[in-house]
C-alpha positions as CSV (number, residue, x, y, z in Angstrom):
1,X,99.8,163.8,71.3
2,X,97.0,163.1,72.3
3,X,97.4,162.2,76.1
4,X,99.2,165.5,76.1
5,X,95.8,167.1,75.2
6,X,93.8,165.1,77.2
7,X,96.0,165.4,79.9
8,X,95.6,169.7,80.0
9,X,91.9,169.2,79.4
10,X,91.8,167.5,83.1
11,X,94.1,170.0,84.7
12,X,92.1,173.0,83.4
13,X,89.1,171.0,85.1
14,X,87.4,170.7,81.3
15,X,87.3,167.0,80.5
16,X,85.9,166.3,76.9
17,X,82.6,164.5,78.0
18,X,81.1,160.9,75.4
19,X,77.7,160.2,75.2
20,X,77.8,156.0,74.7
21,X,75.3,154.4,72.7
22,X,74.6,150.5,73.7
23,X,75.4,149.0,76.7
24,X,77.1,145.4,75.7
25,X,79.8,143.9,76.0
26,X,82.6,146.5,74.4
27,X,80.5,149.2,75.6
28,X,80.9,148.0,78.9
29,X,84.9,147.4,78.7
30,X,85.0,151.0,77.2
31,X,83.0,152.5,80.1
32,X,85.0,151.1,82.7
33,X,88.1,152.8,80.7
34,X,87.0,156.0,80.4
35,X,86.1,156.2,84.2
36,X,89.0,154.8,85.7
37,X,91.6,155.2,83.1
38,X,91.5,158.5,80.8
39,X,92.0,161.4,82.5
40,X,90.5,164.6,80.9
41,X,87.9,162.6,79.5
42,X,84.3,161.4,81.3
43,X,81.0,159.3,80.4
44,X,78.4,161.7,80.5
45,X,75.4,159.5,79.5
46,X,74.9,156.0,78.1
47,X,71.6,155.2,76.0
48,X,70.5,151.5,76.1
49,X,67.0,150.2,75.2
50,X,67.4,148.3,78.5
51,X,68.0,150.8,80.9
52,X,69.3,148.5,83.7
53,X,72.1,147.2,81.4
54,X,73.3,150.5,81.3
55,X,73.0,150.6,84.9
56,X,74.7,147.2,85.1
57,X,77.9,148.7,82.8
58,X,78.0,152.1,85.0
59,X,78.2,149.9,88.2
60,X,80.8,147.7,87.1
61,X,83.2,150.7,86.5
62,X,82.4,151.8,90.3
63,X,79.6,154.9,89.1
64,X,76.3,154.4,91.6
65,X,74.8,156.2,93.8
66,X,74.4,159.8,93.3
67,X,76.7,159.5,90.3
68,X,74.7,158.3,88.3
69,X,71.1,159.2,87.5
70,X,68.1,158.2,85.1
71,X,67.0,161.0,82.6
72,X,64.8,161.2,79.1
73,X,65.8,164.8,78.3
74,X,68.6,166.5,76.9
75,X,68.7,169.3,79.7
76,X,68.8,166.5,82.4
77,X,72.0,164.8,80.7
78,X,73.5,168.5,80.6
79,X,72.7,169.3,84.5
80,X,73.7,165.8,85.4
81,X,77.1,166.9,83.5
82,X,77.4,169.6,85.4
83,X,78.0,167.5,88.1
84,X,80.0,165.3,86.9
85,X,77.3,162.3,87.2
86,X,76.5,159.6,84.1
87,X,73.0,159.8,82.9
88,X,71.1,157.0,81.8
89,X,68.6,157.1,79.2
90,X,66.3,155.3,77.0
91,X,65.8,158.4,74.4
92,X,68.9,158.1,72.6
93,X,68.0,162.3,71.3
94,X,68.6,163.6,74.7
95,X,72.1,162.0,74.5
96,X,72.9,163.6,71.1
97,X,70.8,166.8,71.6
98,X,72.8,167.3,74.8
99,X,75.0,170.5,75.2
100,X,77.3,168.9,77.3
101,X,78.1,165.7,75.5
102,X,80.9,166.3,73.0
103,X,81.6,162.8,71.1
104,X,78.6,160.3,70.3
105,X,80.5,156.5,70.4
106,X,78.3,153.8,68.6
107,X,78.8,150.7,70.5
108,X,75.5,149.1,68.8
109,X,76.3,147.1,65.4
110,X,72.9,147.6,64.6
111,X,72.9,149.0,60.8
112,X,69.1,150.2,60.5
113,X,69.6,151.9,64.1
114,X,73.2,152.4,63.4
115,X,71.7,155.2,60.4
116,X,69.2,156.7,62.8
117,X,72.0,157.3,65.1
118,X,74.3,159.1,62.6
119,X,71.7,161.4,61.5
120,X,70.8,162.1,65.3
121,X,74.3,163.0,65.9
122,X,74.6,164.8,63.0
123,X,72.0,167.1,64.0
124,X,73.0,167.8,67.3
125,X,76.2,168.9,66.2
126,X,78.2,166.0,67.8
127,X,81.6,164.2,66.2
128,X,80.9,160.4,65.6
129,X,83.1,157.1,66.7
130,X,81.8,154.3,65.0
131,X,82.3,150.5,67.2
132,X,79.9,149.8,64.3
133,X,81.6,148.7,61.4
134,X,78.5,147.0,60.1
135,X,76.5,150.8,59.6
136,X,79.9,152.2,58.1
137,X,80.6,149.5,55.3
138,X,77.1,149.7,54.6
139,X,76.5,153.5,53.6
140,X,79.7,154.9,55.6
141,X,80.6,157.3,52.4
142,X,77.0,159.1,51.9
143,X,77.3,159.5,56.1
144,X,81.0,160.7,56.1
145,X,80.2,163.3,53.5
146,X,77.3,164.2,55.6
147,X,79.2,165.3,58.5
148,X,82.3,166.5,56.7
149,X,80.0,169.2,54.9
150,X,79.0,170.1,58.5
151,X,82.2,170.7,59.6
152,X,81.9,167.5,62.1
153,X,84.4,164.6,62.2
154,X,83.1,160.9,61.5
155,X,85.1,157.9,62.5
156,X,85.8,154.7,63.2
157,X,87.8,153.7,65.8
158,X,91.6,152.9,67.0
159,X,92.0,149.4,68.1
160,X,89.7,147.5,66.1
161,X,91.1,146.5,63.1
162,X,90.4,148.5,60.9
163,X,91.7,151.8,62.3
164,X,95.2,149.9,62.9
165,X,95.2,149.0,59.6
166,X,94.2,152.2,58.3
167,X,97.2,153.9,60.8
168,X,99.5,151.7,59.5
169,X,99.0,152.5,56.2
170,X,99.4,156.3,57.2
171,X,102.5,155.4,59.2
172,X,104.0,153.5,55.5
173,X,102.9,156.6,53.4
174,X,104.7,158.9,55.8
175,X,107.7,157.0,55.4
176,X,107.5,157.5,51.6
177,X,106.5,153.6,50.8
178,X,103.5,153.2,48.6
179,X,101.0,150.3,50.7
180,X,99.7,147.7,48.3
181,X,98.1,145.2,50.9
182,X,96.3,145.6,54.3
183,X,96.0,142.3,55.8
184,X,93.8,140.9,58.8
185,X,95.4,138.2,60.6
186,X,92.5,135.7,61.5
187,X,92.5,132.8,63.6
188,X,89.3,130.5,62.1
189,X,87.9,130.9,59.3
190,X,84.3,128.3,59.0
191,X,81.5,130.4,57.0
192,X,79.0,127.8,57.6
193,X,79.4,128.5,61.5
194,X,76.5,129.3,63.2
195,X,75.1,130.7,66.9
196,X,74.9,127.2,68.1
197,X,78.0,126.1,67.1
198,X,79.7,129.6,68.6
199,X,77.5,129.4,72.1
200,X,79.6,128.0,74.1
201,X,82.7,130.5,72.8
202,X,80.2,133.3,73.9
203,X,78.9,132.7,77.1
204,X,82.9,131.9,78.3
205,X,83.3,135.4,77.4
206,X,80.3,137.0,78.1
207,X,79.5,138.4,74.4
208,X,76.6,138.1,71.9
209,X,76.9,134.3,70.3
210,X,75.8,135.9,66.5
211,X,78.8,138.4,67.1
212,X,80.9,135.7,67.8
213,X,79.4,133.9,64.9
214,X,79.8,136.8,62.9
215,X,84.1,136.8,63.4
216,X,83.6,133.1,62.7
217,X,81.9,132.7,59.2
218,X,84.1,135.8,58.2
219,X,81.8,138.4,57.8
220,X,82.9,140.2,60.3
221,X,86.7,140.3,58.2
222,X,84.9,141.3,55.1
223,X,83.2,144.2,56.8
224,X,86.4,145.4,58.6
225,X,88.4,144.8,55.3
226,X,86.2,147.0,53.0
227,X,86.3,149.7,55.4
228,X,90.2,149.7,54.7
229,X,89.9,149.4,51.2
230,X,87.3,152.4,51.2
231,X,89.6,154.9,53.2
232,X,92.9,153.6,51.6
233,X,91.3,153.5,47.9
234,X,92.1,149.5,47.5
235,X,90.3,146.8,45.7
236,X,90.0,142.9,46.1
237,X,91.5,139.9,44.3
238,X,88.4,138.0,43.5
239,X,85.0,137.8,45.7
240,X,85.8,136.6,48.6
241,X,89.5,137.6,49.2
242,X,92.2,135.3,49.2
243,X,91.9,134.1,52.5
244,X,94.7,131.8,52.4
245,X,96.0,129.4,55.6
246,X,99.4,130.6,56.5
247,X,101.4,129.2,59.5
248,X,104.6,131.2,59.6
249,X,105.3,135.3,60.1
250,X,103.2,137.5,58.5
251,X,106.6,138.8,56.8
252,X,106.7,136.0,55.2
253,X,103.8,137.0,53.3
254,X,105.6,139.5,51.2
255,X,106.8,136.0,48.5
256,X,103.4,135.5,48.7
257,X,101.8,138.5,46.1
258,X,102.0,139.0,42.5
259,X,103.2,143.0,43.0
260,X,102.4,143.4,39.3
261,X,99.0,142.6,40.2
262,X,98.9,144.3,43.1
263,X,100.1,147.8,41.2
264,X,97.2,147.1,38.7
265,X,94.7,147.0,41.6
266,X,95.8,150.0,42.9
267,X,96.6,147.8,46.2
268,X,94.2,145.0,48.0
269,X,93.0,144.2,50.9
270,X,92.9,140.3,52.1
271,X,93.6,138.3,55.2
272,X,95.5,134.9,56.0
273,X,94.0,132.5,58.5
274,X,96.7,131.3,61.3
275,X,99.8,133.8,60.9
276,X,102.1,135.1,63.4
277,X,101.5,137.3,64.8
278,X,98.0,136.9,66.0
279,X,95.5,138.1,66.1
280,X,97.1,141.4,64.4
281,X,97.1,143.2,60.9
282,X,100.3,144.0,58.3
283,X,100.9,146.2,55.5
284,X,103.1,145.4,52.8
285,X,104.7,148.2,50.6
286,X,107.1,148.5,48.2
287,X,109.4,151.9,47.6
288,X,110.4,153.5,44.1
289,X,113.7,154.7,45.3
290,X,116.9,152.2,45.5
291,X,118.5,154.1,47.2
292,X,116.0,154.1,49.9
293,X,115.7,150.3,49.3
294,X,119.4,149.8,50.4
295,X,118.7,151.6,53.9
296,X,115.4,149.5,54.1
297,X,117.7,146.4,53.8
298,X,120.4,147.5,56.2
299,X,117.3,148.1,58.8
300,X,116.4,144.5,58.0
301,X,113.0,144.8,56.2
302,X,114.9,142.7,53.3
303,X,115.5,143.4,49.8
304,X,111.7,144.0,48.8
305,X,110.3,144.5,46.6
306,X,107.6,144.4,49.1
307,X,108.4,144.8,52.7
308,X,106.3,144.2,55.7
309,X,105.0,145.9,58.7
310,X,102.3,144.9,61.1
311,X,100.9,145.5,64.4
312,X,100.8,142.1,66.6
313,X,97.5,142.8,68.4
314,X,94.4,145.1,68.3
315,X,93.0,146.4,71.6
316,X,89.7,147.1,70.7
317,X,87.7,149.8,73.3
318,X,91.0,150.1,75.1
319,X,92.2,152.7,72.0
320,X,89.0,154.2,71.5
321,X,89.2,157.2,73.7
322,X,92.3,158.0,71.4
323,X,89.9,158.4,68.6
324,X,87.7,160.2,70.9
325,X,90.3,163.2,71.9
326,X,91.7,162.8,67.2
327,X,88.4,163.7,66.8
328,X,87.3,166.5,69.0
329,X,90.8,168.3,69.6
330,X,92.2,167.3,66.4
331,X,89.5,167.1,64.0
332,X,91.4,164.3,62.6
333,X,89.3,160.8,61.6
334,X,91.3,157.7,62.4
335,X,89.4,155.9,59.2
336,X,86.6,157.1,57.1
337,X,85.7,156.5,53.6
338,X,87.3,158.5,50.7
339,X,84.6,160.8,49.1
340,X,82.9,159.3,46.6
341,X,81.2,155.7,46.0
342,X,82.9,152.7,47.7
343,X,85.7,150.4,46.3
344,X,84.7,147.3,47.6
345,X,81.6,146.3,49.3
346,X,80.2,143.2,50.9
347,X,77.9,140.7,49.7
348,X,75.0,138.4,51.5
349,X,76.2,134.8,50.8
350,X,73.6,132.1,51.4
351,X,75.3,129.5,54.6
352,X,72.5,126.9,53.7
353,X,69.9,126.2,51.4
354,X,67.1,128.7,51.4
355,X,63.3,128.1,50.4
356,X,61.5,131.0,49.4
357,X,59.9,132.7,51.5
358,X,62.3,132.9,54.3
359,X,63.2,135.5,56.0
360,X,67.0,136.4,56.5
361,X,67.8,136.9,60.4
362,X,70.7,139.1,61.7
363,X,74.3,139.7,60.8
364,X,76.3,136.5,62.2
365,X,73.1,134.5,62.4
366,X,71.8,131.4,60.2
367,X,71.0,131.8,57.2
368,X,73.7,133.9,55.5
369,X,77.7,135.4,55.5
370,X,79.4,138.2,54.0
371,X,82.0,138.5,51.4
372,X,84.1,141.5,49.7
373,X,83.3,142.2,46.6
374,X,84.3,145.3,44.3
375,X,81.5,147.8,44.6
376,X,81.4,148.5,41.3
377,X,79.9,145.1,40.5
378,X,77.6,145.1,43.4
379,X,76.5,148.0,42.0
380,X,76.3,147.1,38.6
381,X,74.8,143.3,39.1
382,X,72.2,145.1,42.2
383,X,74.0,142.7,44.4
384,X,72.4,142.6,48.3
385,X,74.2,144.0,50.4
386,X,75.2,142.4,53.7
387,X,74.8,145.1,55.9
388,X,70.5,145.5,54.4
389,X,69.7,141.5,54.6
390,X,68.4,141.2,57.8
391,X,64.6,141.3,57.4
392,X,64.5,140.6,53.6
393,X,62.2,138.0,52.3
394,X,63.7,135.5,50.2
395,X,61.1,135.2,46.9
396,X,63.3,131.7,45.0
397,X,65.0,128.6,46.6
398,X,69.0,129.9,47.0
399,X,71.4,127.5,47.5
400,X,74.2,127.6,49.9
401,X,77.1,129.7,49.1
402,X,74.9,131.4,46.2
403,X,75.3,135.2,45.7
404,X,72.1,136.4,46.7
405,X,70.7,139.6,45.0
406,X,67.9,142.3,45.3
407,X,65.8,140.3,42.4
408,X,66.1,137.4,45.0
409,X,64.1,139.3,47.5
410,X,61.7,141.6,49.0
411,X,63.2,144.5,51.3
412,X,60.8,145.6,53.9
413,X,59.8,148.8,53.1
414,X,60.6,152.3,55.4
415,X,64.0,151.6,56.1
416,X,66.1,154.6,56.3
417,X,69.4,152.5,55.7
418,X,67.9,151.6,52.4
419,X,67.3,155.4,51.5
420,X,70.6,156.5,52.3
421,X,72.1,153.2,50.3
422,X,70.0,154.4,47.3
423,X,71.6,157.7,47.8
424,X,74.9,155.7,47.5
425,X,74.3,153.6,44.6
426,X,73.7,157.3,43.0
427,X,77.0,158.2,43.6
428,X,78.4,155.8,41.0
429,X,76.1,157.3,38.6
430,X,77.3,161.0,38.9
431,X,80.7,159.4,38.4
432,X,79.9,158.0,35.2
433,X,78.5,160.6,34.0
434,X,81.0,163.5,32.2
C-alpha cells in the first residue's frame, strides 16, 4: 500500500520530505535510497555534529552543488525545501522545528542524545523512526505515550529486526494463530568480544567497531529482542535468553519449546546462534482450532502444535522509508511499546573484572554487555540498565559476568535519559497500586 501512496504523492508533485539525524554508516545507505530510489519521498535536511560527514553522505547519493546547502535555522531548511535542495546542519532544532520536514529518522544510537531528540521532535510536531533501538529499549514506553497523547506516530523501523519480527507477528495474528516465540537468528554469539577483536570486521565494512562489537557480545540481540517483547507483550525464559546453537532450519525449532511453558509466559522472545535461514527472524505459533490445524498441515506447516514462520533476511535502511510513508500517511507504527511499563528490559553485565572506580564506556565497548531480563525484576532489584551505563562510575570491584546494579555505581548527574527512566520505573508503581 504503501508504494501506491508514495507513488501519488510524487505525481501530485508533493513528496513527503525526512529530516535525517546522523550521518554514519546506515544513515548514509538510507540517504542514498531515498534519493535515487523512493519516489514521492526526498531528504530535506540531514543534522550531523560533523557537518562534512553529512556532506560526505549527500555526495555519495549524487546531491552537490546547488542541491545542497549549509543552514542553522529552521526557515533556511524550509526555503532550501522549497527547492527541492538537502540542507545540512549542525542545530539538530532547525531540522525538527522545520515546516517542511515531515518525518524525523534517528540514525544516531546515541541513548542520552537519542532522548533529546525525541522530545525535539515531539515539539515540532514531527512523526518519529527510530534506527535507534538503544534509546527505545531504554525509556521507548514513557516516549511512545508521549507522542501518541499528541496525536504523533512513534516508531521503529521495517527492516531491522525488530520491526520484521514485530510484522510477522501481526501477519500470524491476522491469520488467527496465537505467536508464542519471536526469534532472532544470529550468526556469533562471544560476549566477551571487544573493539579490538571486531576492528578489522569494521573497517572491511566501513562501520563503527563498538557497533560491530555491540552485534557481537549480543547486546545488540538483547536490545532488539525486548523491543519485540515490549510491543508483542512477551517475556523471557531466564536472564539472558536461551541462546541456544542450532545448525539446521529454523522450523526445526518448533521440537525445540516446552509450549506449556511458553502459554504460561504469555509467549517469549529468544534467539538461536547459526540457524537457517540467516541472518533472519521466525515466529512460531500455535492455533486453537483443529480444524484449522488440518488445513495448516495440508499447506505443510506440519502437525503443530507450534508451526513456524520466518523471514530469511532483514534489509535494514533499505525498508525504512516504508516505515516512513506507515507513519505519515498511515499513522500506523511498525513497532512501539504497549502502553504501560516494559516486559522485559536489558541489563549491564560486567565483560571483565572491574575495579572501582572505573568508569563504564559506550554500548559495544569494553567493559560491559547487555542481557534481557524481565522488567519487573530490573525494576524490583534497581537493576542498571544497559541503555544508562555509559558514563557511570563503578563504586566496588565487579567481576566479569556479574549483574551490575544502581548500588554498584554513581550516575552522572543531569541526564535527561535518567529523568524520563525514573518516569518509567513509576509506571510499575501506578500499576501496583489499585
Amino acid at each position: 500500500m504503501t508504494d501506491s501512496l508514495l507513488a501519488r504523492r510524487a505525481e501530485e508533485g508533493d513528496p513527503l520530505r525526512v529530516g535525517i539525524v546522523g550521518a554514519g554508516f546506515m544513515a548514509t545507505g538510507l540517504i542514498n535510497h531515498i534519493v535515487n530510489t523512493v519516489p514521492g519521498m526526498e531528504v530535506a535536511a540531514v543534522y550531523a555534529r560533523r557537518p562534512e560527514q553529512a556532506v560526505t553522505a549527500l555526495a555519495k547519493a549524487g546531491v552537490t552543488g546547488d542541491r545542497l546547502v549549509r543552514v542553522e535555522r529552521a526557515g533556511d531548511v524550509d526555503r532550501a525545501a522549497a527547492t527541492g535542495a538537502a540542507a545540512v546542519t549542525t542545530d539538530v532544532e532547525s531540522l525538527t522545528e522545520a515546516a517542511r520536514v515531515d518525518v524525523v529518522v534517528d540514525c544516531t544510537g546515541a541513548v542520552e542524545f537519542g532522548c533529546h531528540l525525541a522530545l525535539s521532535a515531539l515539539a515540532g510536531g514531527k512523526h518519529l523512526v527510530l534506527m535507534n533501538a538503544e534509546v527505545d529499549a531504554t525509556v521507548g514506553p514513557v516516549l511512545s505515550s508521549r507522542f501518541e497523547a499528541a496525536g504523533l506516530v512513534y516508531t521503529g523501523c521495517d527492516g531491522d529486526q525488530p520491526g520484521v519480527q514485530m510484522n510477522l507477528v501481526r501477519f500470524v495474528r491476522g491469520l488467527g494463530l496465537r505467536p508464542l516465540v519471536a526469534g532472532n537468528v544470529k550468526g556469533l554469539q562471544d560476549p566477551y568480544r571487544t573493539p579490538t577483536t571486531q576492528e578489522a570486521f569494521a573497517r572491511r565494512w566501513g562501520q563503527d567497531p563498538h557497533m560491530v562489537t555491540s552485534f557481537a557480545d549480543g547486546t545488540k540481540v538483547s536490545v532488539e529482542q525486548a523491543l519485540v517483547a515490549n510491543a508483542a507483550g512477551f517475556s523471557v525464559h531466564r536472564r539472558g535468553m536461551l541462546q541456544r546453537d542450532h545448525d539446521g532450519h529454523v522450523d526445526e525449532l518448533t521440537g525445540r519449546y516446552d509450549v506449556d511453558e511458553l502459554r504460561d509466559l504469555g509467549g517469549a522472545v529468544d534467539y538461536v546462534v547459526g540457524a537457517r535461514p540467516g541472518p533472519g527472524v521466525y515466529v512460531l505459533a500455535e492455533h486453537d482450532d483443529p480444524q484449522q490445524r488440518h488445513y495448516l498441515n495440508l499447506y505443510k506447516l506440519g502437525e503443530g502444535p507450534l508451526y513456524s514462520f520466518y523471514a530469511p533476511y532483514h534489509l535494514c535502511h533499505f525498508e525504512v522509508p516504508n516505515t516512513v510513508a506507515r507513519a505519515a500517511l498511515l499513522g500506523d507504527a511498525t513497532i512501539k511499546p504497549l502502553p504501560g511499563p516494559p516486559h522485559v528490559d536489558v541489563v549491564t553485565v560486567a565483560k571483565r573484572d572491574l575495579k572501582a572506580g572505573e568508569t563504564l564506556d559506550a554500548l559495544g565497548g569494553y567493559t560491559y554487555y547487555g542481557e534481557c531480563e524481565r522488567a519487573e525484576a530490573v525494576h524490583r532489584d534497581r537493576l542498571l540498565p544497559v541503555g544508562l551505563a555509559e558514563g557511570c562510575v563503578v563504586n566496588r570491584d565487579v567481576a566479569r559476568d556479574e549483574v551490575i546494579g544502581y548500588a554498584d555505581v554513581t550516575v552522572p548527574g543531569g541526564r535527561l535519559c535518567d529523568e524520563l527512566r525514573a518516569e518509567l520505573d513509576a509506571l510499575f508503581t501506578s500499576v501496583a497500586t489499585p
